[in-house]
C-alpha positions as semicolon CSV with decimal commas, in nm:
position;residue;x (nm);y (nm);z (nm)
1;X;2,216;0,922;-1,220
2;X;2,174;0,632;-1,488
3;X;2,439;0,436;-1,321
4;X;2,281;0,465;-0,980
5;X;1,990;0,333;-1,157
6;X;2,146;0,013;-1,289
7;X;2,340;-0,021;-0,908
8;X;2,002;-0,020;-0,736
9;X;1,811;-0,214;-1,015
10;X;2,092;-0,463;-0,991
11;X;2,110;-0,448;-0,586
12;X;1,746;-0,552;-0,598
13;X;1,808;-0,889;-0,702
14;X;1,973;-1,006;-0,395
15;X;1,734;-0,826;-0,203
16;X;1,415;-1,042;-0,365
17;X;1,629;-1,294;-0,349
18;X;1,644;-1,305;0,037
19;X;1,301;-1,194;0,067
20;X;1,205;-1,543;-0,138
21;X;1,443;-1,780;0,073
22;X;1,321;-1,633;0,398
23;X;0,885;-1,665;0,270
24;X;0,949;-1,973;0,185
25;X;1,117;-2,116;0,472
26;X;0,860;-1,940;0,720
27;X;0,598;-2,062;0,506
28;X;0,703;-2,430;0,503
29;X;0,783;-2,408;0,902
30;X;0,415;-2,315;1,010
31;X;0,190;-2,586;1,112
32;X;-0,066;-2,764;0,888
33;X;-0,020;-2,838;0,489
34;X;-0,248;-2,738;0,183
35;X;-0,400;-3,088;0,173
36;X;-0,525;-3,102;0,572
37;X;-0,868;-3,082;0,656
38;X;-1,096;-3,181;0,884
39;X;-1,205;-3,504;0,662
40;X;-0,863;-3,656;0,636
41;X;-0,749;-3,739;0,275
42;X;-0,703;-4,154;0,204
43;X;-0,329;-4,160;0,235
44;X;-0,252;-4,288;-0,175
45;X;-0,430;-3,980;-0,244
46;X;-0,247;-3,741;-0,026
47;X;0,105;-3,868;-0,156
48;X;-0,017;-3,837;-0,510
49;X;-0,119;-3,485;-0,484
50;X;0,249;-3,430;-0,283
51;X;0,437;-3,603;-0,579
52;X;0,225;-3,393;-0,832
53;X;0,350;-3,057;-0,640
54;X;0,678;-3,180;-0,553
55;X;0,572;-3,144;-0,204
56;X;0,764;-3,491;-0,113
57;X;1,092;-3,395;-0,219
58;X;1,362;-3,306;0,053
59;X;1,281;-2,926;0,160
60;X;1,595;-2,792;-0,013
61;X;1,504;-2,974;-0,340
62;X;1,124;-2,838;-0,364
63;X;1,307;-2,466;-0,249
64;X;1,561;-2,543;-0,601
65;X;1,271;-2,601;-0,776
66;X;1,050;-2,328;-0,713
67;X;1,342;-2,068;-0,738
68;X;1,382;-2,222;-1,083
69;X;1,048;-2,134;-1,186
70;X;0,979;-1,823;-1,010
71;X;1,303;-1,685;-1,215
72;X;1,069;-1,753;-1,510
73;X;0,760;-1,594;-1,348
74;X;0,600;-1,944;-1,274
75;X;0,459;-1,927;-0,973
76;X;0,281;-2,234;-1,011
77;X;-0,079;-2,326;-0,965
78;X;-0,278;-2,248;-0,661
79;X;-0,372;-2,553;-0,402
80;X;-0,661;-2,458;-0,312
81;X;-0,776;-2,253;-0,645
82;X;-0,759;-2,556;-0,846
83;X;-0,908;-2,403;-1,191
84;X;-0,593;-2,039;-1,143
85;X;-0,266;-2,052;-1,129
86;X;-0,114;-1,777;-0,913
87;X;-0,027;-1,533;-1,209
88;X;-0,423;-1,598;-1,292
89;X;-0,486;-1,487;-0,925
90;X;-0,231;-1,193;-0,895
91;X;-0,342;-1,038;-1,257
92;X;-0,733;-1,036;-1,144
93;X;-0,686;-0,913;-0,730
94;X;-0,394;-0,648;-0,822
95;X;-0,621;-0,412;-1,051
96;X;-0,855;-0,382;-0,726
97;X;-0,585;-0,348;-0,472
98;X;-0,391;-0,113;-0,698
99;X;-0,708;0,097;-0,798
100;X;-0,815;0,178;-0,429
101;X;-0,460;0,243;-0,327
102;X;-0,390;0,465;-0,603
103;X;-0,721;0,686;-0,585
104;X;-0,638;0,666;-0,128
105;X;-0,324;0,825;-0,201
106;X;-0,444;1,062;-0,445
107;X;-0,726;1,200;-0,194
108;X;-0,449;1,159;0,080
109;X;-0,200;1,392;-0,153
110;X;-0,471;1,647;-0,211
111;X;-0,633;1,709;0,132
112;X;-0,316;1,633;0,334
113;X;-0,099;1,878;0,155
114;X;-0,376;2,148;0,192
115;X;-0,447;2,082;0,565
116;X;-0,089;2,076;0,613
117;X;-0,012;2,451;0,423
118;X;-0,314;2,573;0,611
119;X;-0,187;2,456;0,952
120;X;0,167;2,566;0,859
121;X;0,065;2,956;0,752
122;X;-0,156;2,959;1,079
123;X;0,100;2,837;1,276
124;X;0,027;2,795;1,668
125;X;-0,284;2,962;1,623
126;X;-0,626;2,707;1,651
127;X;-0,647;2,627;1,276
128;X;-0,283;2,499;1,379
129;X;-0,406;2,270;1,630
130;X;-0,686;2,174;1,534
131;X;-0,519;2,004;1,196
132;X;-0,294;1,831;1,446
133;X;-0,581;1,699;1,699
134;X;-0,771;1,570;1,398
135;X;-0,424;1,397;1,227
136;X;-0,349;1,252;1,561
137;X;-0,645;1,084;1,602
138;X;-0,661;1,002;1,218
139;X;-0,263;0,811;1,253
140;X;-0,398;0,607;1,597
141;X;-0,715;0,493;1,485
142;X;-0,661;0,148;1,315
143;X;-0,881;0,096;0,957
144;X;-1,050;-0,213;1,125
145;X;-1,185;0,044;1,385
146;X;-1,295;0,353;1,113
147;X;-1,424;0,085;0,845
148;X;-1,724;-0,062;1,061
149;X;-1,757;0,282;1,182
150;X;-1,784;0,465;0,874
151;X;-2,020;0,161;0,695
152;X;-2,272;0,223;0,984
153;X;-2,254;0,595;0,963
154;X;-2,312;0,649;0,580
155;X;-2,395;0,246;0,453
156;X;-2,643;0,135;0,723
157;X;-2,796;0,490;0,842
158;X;-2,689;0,650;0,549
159;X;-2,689;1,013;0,517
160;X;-2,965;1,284;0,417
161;X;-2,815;1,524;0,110
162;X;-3,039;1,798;-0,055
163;X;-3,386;1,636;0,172
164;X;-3,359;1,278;0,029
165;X;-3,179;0,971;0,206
166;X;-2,887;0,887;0,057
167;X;-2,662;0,542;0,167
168;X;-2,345;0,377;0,005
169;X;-2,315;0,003;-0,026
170;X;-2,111;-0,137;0,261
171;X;-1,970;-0,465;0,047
172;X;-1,867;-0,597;-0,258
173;X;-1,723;-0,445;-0,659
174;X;-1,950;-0,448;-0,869
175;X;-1,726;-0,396;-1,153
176;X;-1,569;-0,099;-0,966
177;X;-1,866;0,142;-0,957
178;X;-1,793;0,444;-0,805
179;X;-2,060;0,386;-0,518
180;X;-1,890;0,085;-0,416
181;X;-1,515;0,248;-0,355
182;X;-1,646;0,552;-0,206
183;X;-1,590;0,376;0,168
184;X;-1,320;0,156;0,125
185;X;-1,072;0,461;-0,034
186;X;-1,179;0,676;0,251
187;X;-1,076;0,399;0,493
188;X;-0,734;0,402;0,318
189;X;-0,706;0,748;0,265
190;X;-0,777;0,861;0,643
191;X;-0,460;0,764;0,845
192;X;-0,263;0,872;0,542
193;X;-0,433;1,257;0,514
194;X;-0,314;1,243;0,867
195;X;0,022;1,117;0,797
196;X;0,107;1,387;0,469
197;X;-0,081;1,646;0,691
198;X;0,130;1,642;0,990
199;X;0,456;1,580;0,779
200;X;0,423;1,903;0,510
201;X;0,322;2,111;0,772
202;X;0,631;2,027;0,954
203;X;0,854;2,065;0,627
204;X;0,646;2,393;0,529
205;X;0,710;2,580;0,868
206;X;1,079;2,497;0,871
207;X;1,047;2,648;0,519
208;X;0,872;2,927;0,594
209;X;1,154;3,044;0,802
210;X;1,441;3,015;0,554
211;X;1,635;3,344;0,419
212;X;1,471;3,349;0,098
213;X;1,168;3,304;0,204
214;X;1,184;3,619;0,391
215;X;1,350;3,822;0,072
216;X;1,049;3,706;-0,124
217;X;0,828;3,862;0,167
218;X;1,061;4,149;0,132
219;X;0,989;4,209;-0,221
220;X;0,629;4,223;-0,147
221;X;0,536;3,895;-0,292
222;X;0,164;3,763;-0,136
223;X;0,170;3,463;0,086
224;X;-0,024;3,236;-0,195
225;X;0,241;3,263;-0,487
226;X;0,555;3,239;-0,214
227;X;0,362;2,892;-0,115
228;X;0,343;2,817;-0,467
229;X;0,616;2,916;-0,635
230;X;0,869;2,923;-0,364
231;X;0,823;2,699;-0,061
232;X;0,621;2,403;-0,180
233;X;0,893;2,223;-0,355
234;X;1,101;2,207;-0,108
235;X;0,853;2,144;0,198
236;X;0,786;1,884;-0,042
237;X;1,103;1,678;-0,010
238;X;1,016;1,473;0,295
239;X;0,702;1,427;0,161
240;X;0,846;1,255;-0,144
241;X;1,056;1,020;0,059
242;X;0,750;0,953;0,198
243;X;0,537;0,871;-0,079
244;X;0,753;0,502;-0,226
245;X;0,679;0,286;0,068
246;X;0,355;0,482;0,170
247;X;0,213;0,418;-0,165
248;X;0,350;0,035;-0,151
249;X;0,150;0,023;0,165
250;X;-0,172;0,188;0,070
251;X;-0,179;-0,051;-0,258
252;X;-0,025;-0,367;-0,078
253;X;-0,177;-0,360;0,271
254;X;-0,545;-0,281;0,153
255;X;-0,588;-0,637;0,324
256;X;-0,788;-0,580;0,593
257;X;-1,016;-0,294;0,441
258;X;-1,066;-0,571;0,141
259;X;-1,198;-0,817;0,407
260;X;-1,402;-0,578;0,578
261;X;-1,563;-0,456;0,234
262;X;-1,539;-0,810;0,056
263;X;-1,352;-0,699;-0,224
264;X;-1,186;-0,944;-0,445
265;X;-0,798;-0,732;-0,413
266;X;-0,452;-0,927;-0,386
267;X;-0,481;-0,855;-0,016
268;X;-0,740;-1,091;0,055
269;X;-0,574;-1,365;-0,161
270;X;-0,295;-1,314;0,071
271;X;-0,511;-1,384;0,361
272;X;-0,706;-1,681;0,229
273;X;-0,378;-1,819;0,139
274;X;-0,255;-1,810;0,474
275;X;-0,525;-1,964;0,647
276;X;-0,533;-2,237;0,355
277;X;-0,157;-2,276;0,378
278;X;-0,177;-2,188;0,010
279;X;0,233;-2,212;0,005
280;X;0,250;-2,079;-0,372
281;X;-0,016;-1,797;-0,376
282;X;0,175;-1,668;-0,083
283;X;0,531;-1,686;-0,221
284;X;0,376;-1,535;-0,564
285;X;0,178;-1,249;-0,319
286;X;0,478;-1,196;-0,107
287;X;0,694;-1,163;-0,480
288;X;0,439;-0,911;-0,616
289;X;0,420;-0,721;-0,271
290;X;0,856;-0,703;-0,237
291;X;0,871;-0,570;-0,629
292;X;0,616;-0,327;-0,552
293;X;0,784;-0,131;-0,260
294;X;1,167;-0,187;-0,442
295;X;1,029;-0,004;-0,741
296;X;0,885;0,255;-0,569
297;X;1,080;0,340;-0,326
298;X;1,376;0,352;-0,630
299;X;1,136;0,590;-0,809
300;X;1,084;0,786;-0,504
301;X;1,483;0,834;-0,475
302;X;1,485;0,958;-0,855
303;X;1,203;1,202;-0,794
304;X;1,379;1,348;-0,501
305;X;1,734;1,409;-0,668
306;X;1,526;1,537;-0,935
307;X;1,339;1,750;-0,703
308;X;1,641;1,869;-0,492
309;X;1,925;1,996;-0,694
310;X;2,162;1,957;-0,388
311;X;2,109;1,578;-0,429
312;X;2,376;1,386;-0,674
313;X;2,337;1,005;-0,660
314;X;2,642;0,806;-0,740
């Protein structure tokens, strides 16, 4: 297993190193520059701010040079953040992006896996179909359709709990108080409850109907500790293939929910830098998001070979 571990760290280099030719080409091919506005620059000024980003070098020089430096981990300063330089940027938006993802997926993980068991034991019976309505629906409906939805149900209404009004803010941090994340983690969490749902009660009926299973039945074991003890690691399996990109998504592509909710994540630096042709906090974004899923995903095949003794990785 260790030397798989070195072949895939290893293979990952060429991997971000493709991913960073092809950003930076795309990037450098849309329309518009950092320095274009609407009040055109006095043209001495606009090639001294090129020359003091390299930005009137030949393409393939300024690509040489930035490769250079993002070897380092320089990503350079930010265009249009003039006082940050990208690290600066990345260090104070991933904390955000990385706390709502993780505490989504954790909520996802717990009432997915549950609805999922349930619908499996109570299979083709309504509990059973219900669980799948509701995780249909759940997968198709896009966040930027259950965010506004769920900020006028229980930020702008609000809600009445134990006879007095109760309402959750509907924008903003504040230093990550718990009142403030309540919406935008459900948001994140919702298609993936769905998602986990639909896929362990898939695994756990398959499961279910394995030979050993039905010796463990035979023995007189109770339908809670054969769950437990017998058919939730394996029913588990897909879901842990699952989990490395899903998580990289939930953390990564928090973007639109961090618009929505106006909270300061890497997600909406990648946005602002988009629109701004920000060409650096987008390469240093687009750096931080590629690591992210590699590393996950590689821990996700390590958990599952360590999950599945059937599984040797060579």
């Amino acid at each position: 297993m260790t030397g798989y571990a070195v072949r895939r760290l290893l293979g990952a280099i060429p991997t971000m190193f493709v991913i960073i030719t092809l950003a930076f080409f795309m990037m450098r091919a849309a329309p518009g520059g950092p320095f274009d506005s609407e009040r055109r620059l006095p043209p001495e000024i606009e090639r001294n701010l090129k020359a003091a980003y390299d930005l009137d070098k030949p393409l393939l020089q300024q690509y040489a040079i930035y490769l250079g430096k993002a070897v380092q981990g320089d990503f350079g300063p930010s265009f249009k953040n003039k006082d940050f330089t990208v690290a600066e940027l990345i260090a104070t938006g991933l904390p955000v992006s990385a706390r709502l993802g993780l505490w989504a997926m954790g909520l996802a993980l717990l009432i997915g896996t549950a609805l999922g068991i349930w619908a499996a034991l109570r299979q083709n019976h309504w509990q059973d179909y219900s669980v799948m309505t509701v995780a249909m629906l759940g997968i198709t409906i896009p966040t930027f359709v259950t965010a506004p939805l769920l900020t006028l149900a229980f930020g702008i209404y609000g809600i009445t709990l134990l006879g007095q009004e109760f309402s959750l803010p509907v924008g903003g941090w504040n230093g990550g108080a718990w009142r403030n994340m309540v919406l935008p983690v459900a948001v994140l969490a919702l298609p993936q409850i769905a998602i986990i749902a639909r896929l362990m009660r898939g695994a756990m009926v398959e499961v279910l109907q394995a030979n050993y299973i039905r010796t463990a039945r035979a023995k007189g074991l109770g339908a809670g500790r054969i769950v437990l003890s017998h058919a939730l690691r394996a029913a588990a399996l897909p879901l842990v293939s699952y989990l490395g990109p899903a998580l990289a998504a939930v953390v990564t592509g928090s973007l639109v929910v961090e618009q929505i909710f106006g909270l300061p994540g890497i997600g909406r630096y990648f946005v602002q830098g988009a629109l701004n042709r920000d060409y650096t906090l987008v390469m240093g974004v687009v750096i931080c998001y590629a690591s992210l899923i590699i590393v996950l995903n590689f821990l996700a095949d390590m958990a599952y070979a360590i999950l599945d003794p059937r599984v040797r990785l060579k």
